[in-house]
C-alpha positions as CSV (number, residue, x, y, z in Angstrom):
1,X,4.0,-33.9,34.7
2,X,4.3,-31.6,31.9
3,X,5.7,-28.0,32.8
4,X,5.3,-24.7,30.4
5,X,8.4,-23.4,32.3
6,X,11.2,-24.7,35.1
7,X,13.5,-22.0,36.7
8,X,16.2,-21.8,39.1
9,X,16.5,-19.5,41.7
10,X,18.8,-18.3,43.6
11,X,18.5,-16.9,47.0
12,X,21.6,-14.8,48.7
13,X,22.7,-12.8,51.3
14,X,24.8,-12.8,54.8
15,X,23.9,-15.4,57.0
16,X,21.3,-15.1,59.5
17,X,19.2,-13.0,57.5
18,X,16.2,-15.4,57.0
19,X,16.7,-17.1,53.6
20,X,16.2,-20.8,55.0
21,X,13.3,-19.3,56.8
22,X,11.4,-17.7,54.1
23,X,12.3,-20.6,51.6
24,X,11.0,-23.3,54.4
25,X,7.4,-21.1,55.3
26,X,7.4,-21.1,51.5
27,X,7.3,-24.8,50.3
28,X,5.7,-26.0,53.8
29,X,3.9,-22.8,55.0
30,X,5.4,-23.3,58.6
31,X,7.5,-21.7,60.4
32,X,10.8,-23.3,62.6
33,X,11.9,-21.1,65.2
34,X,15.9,-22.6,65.2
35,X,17.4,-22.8,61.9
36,X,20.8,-24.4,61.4
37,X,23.1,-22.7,59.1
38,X,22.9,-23.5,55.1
39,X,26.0,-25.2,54.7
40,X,26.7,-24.5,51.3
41,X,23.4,-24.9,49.2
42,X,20.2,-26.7,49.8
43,X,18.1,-27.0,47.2
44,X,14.2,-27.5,47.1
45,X,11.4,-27.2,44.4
46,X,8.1,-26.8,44.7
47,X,4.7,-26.9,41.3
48,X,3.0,-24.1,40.8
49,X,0.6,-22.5,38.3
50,X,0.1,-19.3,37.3
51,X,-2.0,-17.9,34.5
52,X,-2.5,-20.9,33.0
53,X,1.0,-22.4,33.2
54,X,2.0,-25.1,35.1
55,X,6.0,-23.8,36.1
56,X,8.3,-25.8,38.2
57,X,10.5,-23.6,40.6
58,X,13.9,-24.8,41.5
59,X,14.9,-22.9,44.9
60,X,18.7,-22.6,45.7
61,X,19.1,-21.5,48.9
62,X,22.5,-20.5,49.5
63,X,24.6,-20.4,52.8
64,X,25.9,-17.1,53.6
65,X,28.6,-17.5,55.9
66,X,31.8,-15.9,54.7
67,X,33.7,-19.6,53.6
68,X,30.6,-20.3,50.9
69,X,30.9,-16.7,48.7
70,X,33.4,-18.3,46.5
71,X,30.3,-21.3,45.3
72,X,27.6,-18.7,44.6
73,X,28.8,-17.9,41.6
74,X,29.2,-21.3,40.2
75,X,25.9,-22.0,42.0
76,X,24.2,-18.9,40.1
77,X,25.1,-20.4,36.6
78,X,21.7,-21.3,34.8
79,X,19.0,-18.9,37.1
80,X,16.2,-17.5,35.9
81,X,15.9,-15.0,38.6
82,X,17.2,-13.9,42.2
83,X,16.5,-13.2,45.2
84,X,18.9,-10.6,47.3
85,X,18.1,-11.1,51.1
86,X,18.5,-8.6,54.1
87,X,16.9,-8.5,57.6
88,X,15.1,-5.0,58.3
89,X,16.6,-5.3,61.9
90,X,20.8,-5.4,60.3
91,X,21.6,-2.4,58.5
92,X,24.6,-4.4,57.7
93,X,23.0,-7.3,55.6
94,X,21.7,-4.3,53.4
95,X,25.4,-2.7,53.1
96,X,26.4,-5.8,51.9
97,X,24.6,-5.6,48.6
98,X,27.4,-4.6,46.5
99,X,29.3,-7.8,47.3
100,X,26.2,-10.4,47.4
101,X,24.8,-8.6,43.7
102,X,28.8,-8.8,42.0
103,X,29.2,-12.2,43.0
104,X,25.9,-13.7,41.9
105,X,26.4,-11.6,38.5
106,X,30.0,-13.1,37.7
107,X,29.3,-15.8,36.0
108,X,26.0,-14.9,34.1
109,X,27.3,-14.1,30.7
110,X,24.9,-12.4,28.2
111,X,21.1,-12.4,28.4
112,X,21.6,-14.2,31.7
113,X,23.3,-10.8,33.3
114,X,19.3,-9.1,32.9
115,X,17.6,-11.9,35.0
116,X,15.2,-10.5,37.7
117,X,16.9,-10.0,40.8
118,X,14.4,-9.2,43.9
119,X,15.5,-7.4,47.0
120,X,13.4,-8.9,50.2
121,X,13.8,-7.2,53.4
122,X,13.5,-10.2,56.0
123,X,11.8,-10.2,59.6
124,X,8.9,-8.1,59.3
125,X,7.5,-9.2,62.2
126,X,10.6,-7.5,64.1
127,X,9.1,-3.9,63.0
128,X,10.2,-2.3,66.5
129,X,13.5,-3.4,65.4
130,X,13.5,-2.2,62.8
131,X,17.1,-0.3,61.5
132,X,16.6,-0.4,57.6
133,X,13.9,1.3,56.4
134,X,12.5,0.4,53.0
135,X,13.3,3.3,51.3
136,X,17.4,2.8,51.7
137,X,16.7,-0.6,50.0
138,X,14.8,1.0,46.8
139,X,17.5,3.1,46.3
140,X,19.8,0.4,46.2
141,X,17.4,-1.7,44.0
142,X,17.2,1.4,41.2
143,X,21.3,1.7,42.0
144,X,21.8,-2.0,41.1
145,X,18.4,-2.3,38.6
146,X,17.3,-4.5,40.5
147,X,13.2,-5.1,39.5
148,X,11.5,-4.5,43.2
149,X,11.7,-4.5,47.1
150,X,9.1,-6.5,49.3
151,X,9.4,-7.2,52.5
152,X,7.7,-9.8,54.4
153,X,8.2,-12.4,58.0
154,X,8.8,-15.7,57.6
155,X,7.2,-16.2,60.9
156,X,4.0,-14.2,60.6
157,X,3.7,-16.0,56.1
158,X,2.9,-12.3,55.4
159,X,4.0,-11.2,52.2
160,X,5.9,-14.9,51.9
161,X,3.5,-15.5,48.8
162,X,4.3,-12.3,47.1
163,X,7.9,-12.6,47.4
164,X,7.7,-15.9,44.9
165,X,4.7,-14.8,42.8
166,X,6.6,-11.9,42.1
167,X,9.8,-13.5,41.0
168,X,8.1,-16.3,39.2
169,X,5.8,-13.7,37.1
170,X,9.2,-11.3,36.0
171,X,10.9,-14.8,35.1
172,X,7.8,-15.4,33.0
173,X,8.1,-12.5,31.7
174,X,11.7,-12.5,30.9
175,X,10.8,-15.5,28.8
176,X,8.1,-13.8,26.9
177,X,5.2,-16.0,28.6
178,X,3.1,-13.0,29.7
């Protein structure tokens, strides 16, 4: 198959949070209640098109126990875009943002330091939970110009959709394809 466009992305963020979650309803649009812990990376991809362009997304999901910060940034070298990761329901995964955003930037040298990072607010569903609220996160994101904040539930696929069109159309972007 012939692709206008391949890009990496890299998904970060404490562990627990929901990135194997999200990534999984993503490429199989289900949802697994018991996820083991990312050990390290796994890496999927899944074809998509969008206006017109037929754009291969490579999706790094990375583990986020403590023991795997020091790979992210090697892991980060050569993405298009990424994809910061908190649950609504753990202030703490949202504190964290300073240390998840300066170690997935380390590496990038040059035009790679103004790829698209998303912030996505995990666990939707768990609304009566609930002990971020959106608006500390798009602070952060204009603190750490970082493009957008969405929020969406693995379980529930709302928003799941959005979270990757939206990433995949500021990468395009970024390349001058729309």
């Amino acid at each position: 198959m012939k692709y206008s466009a391949s890009f990496k992305i890299c998904i970060f963020g404490d562990a627990g949070v929901g990135k194997t979650s999200l990534t999984y309803r993503y490429i199989t649009n289900r949802f697994i209640q018991n996820t083991k812990s990312t050990l390290g990376v796994d890496i999927v991809a899944k074809d998509i098109q969008m206006n017109g362009y037929t754009i291969k997304l490579q999706i790094w999901d990375f583990g986020g126990e403590d023991r795997f910060k020091v790979f992210l940034p090697i892991y980060a070298r050569g993405s298009s875009g990424g994809i910061f990761m908190y649950d609504i329901t753990s202030k703490n995964s949202l504190d964290n943002i300073n240390t998840w955003i300066s170690i997935f930037r380390k590496n990038l040298e040059g035009e790679e330091k103004q790829i698209p990072i998303l912030i996505v607010g995990a666990k939707k569903d768990l609304f009566d939970l609930r002990t971020v609220s959106i608006e500390n996160a798009i602070d952060l994101a204009m603190e750490y110009n970082l493009y957008d904040v969405i929020e969406c539930s693995a379980k529930t696929g709302e928003k799941v959709e959005e979270v990757f069109g939206s990433i995949t159309y500021a990468m395009m972007e970024n390349l001058c394809l729309i």
